[in-house]
C-alpha positions in Angstrom: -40.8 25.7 -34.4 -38.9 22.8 -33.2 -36.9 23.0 -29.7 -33.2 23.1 -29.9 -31.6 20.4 -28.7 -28.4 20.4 -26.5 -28.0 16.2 -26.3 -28.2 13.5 -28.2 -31.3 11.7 -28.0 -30.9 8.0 -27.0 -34.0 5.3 -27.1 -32.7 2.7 -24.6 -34.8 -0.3 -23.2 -36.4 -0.6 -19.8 -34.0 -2.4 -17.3 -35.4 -4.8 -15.5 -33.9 -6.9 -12.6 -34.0 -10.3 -13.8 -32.0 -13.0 -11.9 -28.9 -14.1 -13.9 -27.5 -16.2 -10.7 -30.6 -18.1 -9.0 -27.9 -19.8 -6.4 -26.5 -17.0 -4.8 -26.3 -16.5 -1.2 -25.9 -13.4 0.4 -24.0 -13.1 3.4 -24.3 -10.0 6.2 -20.6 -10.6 8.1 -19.7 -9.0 12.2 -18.0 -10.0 15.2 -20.5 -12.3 16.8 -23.2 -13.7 14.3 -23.1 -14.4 10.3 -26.5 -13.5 8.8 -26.6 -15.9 5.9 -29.8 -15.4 2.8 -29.8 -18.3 0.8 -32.2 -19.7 -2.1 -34.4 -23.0 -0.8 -35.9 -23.1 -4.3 -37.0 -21.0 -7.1 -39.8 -18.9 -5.3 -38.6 -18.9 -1.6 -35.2 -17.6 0.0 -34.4 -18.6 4.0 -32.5 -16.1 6.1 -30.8 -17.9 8.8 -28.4 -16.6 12.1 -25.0 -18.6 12.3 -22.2 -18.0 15.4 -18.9 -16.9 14.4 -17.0 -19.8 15.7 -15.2 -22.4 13.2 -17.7 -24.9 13.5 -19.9 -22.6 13.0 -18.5 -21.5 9.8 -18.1 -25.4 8.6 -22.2 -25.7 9.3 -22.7 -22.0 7.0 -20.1 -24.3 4.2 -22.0 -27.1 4.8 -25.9 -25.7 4.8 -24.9 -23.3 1.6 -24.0 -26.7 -0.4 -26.8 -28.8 1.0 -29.2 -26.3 -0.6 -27.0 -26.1 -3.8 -25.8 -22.6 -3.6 -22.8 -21.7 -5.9 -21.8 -18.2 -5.6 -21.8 -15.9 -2.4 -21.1 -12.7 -1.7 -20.4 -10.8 1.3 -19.2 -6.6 3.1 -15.5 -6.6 3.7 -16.8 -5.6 7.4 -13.4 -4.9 9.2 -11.4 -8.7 9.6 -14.3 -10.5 10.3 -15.0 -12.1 6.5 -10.8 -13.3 6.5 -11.5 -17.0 7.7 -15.2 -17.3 6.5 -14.0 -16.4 3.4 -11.0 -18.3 2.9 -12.9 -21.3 4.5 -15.5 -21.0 1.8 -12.9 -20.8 -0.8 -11.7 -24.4 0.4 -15.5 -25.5 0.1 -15.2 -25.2 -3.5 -17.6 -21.7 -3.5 -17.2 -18.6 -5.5 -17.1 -15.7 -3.1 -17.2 -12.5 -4.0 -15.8 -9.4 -1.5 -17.5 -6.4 -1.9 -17.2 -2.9 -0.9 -19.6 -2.2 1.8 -20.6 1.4 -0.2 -21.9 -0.7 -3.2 -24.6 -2.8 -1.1 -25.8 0.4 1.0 -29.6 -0.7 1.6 -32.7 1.5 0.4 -34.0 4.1 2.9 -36.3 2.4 5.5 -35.1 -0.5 8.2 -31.9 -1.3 8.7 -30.8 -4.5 10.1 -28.5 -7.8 9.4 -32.0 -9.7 8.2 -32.6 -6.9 5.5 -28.7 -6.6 4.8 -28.1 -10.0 4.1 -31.6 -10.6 1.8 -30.4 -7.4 -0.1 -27.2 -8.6 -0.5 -28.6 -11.6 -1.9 -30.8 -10.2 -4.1 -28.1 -7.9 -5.8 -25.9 -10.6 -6.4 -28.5 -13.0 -7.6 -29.1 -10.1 -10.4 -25.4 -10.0 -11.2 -25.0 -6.2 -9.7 -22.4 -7.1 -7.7 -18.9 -6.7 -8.8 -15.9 -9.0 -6.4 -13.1 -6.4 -4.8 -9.5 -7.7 -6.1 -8.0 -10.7 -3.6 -4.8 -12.1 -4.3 -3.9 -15.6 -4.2 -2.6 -17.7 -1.4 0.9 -17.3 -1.9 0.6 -13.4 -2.4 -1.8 -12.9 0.9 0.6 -14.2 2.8 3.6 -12.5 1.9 1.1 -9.0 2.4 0.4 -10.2 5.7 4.1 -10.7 6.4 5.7 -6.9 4.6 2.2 -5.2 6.6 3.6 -7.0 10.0 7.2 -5.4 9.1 6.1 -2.3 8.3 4.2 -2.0 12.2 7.3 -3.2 13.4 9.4 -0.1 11.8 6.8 2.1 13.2 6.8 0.7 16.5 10.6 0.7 16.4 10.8 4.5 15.5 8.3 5.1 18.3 11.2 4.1 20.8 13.9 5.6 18.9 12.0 9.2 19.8 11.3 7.9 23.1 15.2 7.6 23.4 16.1 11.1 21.7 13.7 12.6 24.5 15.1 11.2 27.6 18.9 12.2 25.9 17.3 16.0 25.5 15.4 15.9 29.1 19.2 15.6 30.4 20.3 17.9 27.9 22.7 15.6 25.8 22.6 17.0 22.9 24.3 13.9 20.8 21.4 13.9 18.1 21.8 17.1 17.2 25.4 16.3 16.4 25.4 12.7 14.6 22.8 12.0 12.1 21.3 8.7 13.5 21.8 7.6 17.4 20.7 4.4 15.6 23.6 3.9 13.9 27.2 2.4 14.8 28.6 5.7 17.0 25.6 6.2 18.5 24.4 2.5 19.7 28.3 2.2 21.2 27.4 5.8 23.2 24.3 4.9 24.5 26.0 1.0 25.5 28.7 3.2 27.3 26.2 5.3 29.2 23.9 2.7 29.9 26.7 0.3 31.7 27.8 3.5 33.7 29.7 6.0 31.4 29.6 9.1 32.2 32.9 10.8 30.8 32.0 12.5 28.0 36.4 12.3 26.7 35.7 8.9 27.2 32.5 8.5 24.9 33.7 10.7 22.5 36.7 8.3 21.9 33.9 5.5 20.5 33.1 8.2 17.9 32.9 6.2 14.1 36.3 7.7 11.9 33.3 8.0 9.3 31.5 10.7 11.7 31.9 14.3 10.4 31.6 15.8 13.7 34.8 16.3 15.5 35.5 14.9 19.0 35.2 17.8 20.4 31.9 18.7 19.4 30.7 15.3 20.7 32.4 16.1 24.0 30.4 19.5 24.0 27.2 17.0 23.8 27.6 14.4 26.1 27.7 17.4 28.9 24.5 17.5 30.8 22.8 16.1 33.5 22.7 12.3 34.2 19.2 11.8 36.3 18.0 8.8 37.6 14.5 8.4 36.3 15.7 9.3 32.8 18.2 6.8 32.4 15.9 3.9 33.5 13.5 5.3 30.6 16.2 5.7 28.1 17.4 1.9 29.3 14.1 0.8 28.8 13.2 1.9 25.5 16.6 0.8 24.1 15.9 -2.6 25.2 12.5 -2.3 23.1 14.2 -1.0 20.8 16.9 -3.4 19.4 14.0 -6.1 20.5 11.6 -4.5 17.5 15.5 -4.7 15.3 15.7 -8.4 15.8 11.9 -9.0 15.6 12.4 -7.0 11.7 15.5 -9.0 10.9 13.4 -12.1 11.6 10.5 -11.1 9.8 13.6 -10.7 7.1 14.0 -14.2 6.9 10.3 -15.3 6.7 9.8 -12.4 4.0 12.9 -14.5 2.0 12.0 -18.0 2.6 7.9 -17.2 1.3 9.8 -15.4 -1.9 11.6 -18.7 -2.5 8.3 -20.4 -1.8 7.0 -18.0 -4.6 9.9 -18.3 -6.7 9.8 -22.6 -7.0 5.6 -22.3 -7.3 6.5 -20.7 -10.6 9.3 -22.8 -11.9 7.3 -26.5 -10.9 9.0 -26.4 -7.5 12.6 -25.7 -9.1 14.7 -23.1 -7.2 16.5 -21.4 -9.7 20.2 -19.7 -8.9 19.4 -16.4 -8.0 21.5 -13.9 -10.0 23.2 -10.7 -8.2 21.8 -7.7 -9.4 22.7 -3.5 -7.9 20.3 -2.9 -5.3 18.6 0.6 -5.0 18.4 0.7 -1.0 18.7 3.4 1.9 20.4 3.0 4.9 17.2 2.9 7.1 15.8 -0.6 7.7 17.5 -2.0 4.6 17.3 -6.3 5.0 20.4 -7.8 5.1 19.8 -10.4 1.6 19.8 -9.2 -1.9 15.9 -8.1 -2.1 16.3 -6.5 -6.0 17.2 -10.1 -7.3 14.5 -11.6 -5.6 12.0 -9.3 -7.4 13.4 -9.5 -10.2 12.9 -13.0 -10.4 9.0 -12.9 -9.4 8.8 -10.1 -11.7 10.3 -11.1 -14.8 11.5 -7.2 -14.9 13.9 -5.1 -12.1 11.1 -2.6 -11.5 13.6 -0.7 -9.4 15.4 1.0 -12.0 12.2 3.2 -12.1 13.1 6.3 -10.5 12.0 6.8 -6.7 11.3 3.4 -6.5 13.3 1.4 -4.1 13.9 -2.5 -3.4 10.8 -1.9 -0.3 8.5 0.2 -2.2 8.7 -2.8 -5.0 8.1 -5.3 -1.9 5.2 -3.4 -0.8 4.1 -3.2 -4.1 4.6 -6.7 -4.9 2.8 -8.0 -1.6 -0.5 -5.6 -2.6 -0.7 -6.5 -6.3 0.5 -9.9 -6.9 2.3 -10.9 -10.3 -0.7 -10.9 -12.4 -1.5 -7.4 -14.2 -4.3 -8.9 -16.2 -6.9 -8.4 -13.2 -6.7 -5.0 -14.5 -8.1 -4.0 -18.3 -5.8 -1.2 -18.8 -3.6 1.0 -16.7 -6.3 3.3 -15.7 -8.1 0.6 -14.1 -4.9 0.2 -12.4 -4.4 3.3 -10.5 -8.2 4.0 -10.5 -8.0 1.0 -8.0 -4.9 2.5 -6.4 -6.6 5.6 -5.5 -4.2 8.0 -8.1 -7.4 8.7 -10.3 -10.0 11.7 -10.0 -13.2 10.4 -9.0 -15.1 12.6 -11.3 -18.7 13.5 -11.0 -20.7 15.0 -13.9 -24.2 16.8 -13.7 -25.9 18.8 -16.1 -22.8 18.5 -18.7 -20.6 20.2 -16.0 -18.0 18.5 -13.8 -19.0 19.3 -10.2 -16.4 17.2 -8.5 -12.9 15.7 -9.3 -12.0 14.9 -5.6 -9.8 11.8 -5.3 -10.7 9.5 -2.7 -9.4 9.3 0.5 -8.4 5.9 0.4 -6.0 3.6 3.0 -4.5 2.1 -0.2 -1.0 0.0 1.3 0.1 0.1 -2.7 -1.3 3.2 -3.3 1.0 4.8 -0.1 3.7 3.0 -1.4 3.8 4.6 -4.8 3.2 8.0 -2.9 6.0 8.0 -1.0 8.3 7.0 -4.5 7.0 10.3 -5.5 7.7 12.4 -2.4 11.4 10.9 -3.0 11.6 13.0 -6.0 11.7 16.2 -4.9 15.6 16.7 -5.3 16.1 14.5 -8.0 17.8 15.3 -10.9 16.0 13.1 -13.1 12.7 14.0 -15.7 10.5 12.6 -12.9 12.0 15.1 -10.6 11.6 18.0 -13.2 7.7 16.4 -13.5 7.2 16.2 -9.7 8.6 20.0 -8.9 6.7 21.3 -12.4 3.4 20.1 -10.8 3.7 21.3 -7.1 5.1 24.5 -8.6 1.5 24.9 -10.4 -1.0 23.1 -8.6 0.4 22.4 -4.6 2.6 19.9 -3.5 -0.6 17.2 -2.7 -1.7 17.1 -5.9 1.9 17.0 -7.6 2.5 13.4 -5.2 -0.7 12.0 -6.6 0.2 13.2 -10.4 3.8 11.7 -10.1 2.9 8.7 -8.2 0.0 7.7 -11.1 3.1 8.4 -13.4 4.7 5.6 -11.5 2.2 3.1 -11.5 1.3 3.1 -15.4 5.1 2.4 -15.9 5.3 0.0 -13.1 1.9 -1.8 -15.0 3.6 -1.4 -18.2 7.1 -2.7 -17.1 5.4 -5.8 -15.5 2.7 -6.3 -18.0 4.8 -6.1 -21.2 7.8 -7.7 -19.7 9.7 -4.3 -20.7 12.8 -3.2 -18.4 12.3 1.0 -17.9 13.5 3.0 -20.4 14.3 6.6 -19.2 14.4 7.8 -23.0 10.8 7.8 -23.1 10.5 10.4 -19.8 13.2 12.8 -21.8 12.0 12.9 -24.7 8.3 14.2 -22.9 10.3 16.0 -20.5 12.1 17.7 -24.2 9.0 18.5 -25.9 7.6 20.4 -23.0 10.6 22.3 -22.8 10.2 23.0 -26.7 6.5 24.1 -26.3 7.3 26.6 -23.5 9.6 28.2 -25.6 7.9 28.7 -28.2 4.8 29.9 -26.2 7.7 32.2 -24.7 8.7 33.6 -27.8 4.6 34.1 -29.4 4.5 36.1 -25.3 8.0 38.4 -26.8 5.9 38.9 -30.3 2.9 40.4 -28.8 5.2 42.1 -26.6 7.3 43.5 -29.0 4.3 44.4 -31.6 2.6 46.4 -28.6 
């Protein structure tokens, strides 16, 4: 009797390593020395130790092209591949970053020698696939919108610092304004700092757009002025509209590399940049209109999306680039982003859909569209609270924020501007299906 069978049977052909890329160099990347593996002909590969300086990156350039090597690949170990890499690049190479989890040696020794001759050896055989790098242009505007973001953080770092030195003398002012950062409360803490201590007085600088009344301002400007915490509350307000001006002038670098952007893809023509509505929020909002900008790069205003503001498409932008094609499809897309289950199959059965933790400055961005959504009135919002309701609020973030990025991919891709119609009607069969899986519930009801 023959044995059942559970699979279909597949007759494949033994693999075998063969080299499809006979000049590629391997490259083992730290701090203080390169480890370079390189072909010297067609039986015999040299493994030689290179410093870290420039010149000493011009002599890896120049000894990989002496000994005709085309291609190279090498970790993304920390920052230390940036300027070899981008040196290379100008020496005409093809370089290929890889994730260091995908050159992970065999069991055994472990050193840069081995590294670098197994990374040479996989990408000789073509088993190497290159991590996504944008072009010039894009890297540095990323290098620019990462910098501003640090310098928000930073900023809010002092803004607490301020808020604690107000409580420690028990002037309660942020609990009655929204923002100390804002108009009222930068002309309070001016007062105090240049010797103000009447709390009539500082009331009377109160905004007419404040809703708290002047008396309830008076309440909480009573407390006790001490020395030591009005030299710290001095201090940190001095660091603190420093970090404002350092973010306005990263502002103006962040415009004039968009213009740069903007001319590279007209043949050095500056177009007139058309006004368009912004979608901004009060907090660290740049003083030029960002929208039209983006718009312009984009070919689409990808903030008409829901959740996604005129930064989130920045941050976006600066991650990603212009060019949609280095991905095949949208899943691709937000597989790369980190929004995709990272499932793993044994025996027929799915033992693990864990997404990845992953540092992804795109991938946070789209997150954080999502968090928006919780009290929005929109379909997304009805997606966003339908998924936390069922599954956490975690995994309904990650759900609505790969909703986000297959319609930004789509938008930017297709040239398409958002069209909400498409989320209602989704959002209007579901409705329709839960009814009716309501009313088969009162049948069996009813019949019982």
């Amino acid at each position: 009797m023959s044995k059942s069978k559970t699979k279909t049977e597949k007759v494949k052909r033994i693999s075998q390593l063969t080299v499809i890329n006979p000049t590629a160099a391997g490259i083992d990347v730290s701090d203080t020395e390169m480890m370079v593996a390189y072909p010297i002909n067609s039986e015999q590969l040299e493994i030689r130790v290179f410093g870290c300086f420039t010149r000493d990156l011009h002599s890896i350039a120049k000894c990989l092209k002496e000994n005709g090597v085309t291609s190279i690949a090498m970790e993304s170990t920390g920052v230390y591949w940036v300027s070899l890499f981008l040196l290379l690049q100008e020496y005409g190479f093809e370089v290929c970053l890889v994730n260091a989890k995908h050159v992970k040696n065999v069991t055994g020794r472990k050193d840069d020698e081995s590294d670098a001759e197994w990374i040479q050896k996989l990408h000789s055989c073509g088993l190497l696939t290159a991590s996504f790098q944008p072009d010039s242009m894009i890297r540095t505007l990323r290098s620019l919108v990462r910098h501003r973001k640090n310098l928000v953080k930073t900023s809010s770092t002092y803004l607490n610092r301020m808020q604690k030195a107000l409580e420690l003398m028990n002037i309660k002012l942020h609990t009655i304004i929204s923002d100390i950062d804002g108009k009222t409360g930068k002309l309070i803490i001016e007062a105090i700092l240049s010797g103000e201590r009447n709390p009539e007085v500082l009331a009377d600088l109160r905004d007419k757009r404040i809703k708290a009344s002047r008396e309830e301002i008076i309440k909480s400007l009573e407390g006790y002025w001490t020395t030591e915490h009005l030299f710290e509350l001095r201090q940190c307000y001095q660091l603190y509209s420093t970090h404002q001006q350092m973010i306005d002038d990263c502002d103006g670098e962040i415009e004039k590399q968009l213009t740069q952007q903007i001319a590279s893809q007209n043949d050095g023509v500056i177009p007139e940049i058309q006004k368009v509505k912004r979608k901004v929020s009060s907090k660290n909002k740049v003083s030029y209109n960002l929208t039209a900008y983006l718009k312009e790069i984009l070919g689409i205003d990808v903030t008409e999306v829901v959740g996604i503001s005129e930064l989130s498409a920045l941050a976006i932008l600066s991650e990603v680039g212009t060019d949609m094609l280095k991905w095949k499809t949208e899943h691709h897309f937000t597989s790369w982003l980190g929004l995709a289950p990272n499932t793993k199959i044994s025996g027929g059965k799915v033992i693990s859909s864990r997404i990845k933790k992953k540092k992804h400055h795109a991938g946070q961005a789209f997150r954080i569209a999502a968090n928006s959504l919780y009290n929005s009135k929109s379909p997304m919002g009805d997606y966003y609270r339908r998924i936390r309701a069922k599954s956490g609020a975690a995994k309904a973030v990650v759900a609505t924020a790969r909703k986000l990025a297959i319609i930004f991919y789509k938008m930017v891709i297709n040239k398409e501007a958002f069209n909400p119609c498409a989320i209602e009607d989704y959002q209007q069969k579901y409705k329709e299906k839960k009814i009716n899986q309501l009313k088969k519930k009162i049948a069996l009801l009813e019949a019982a």
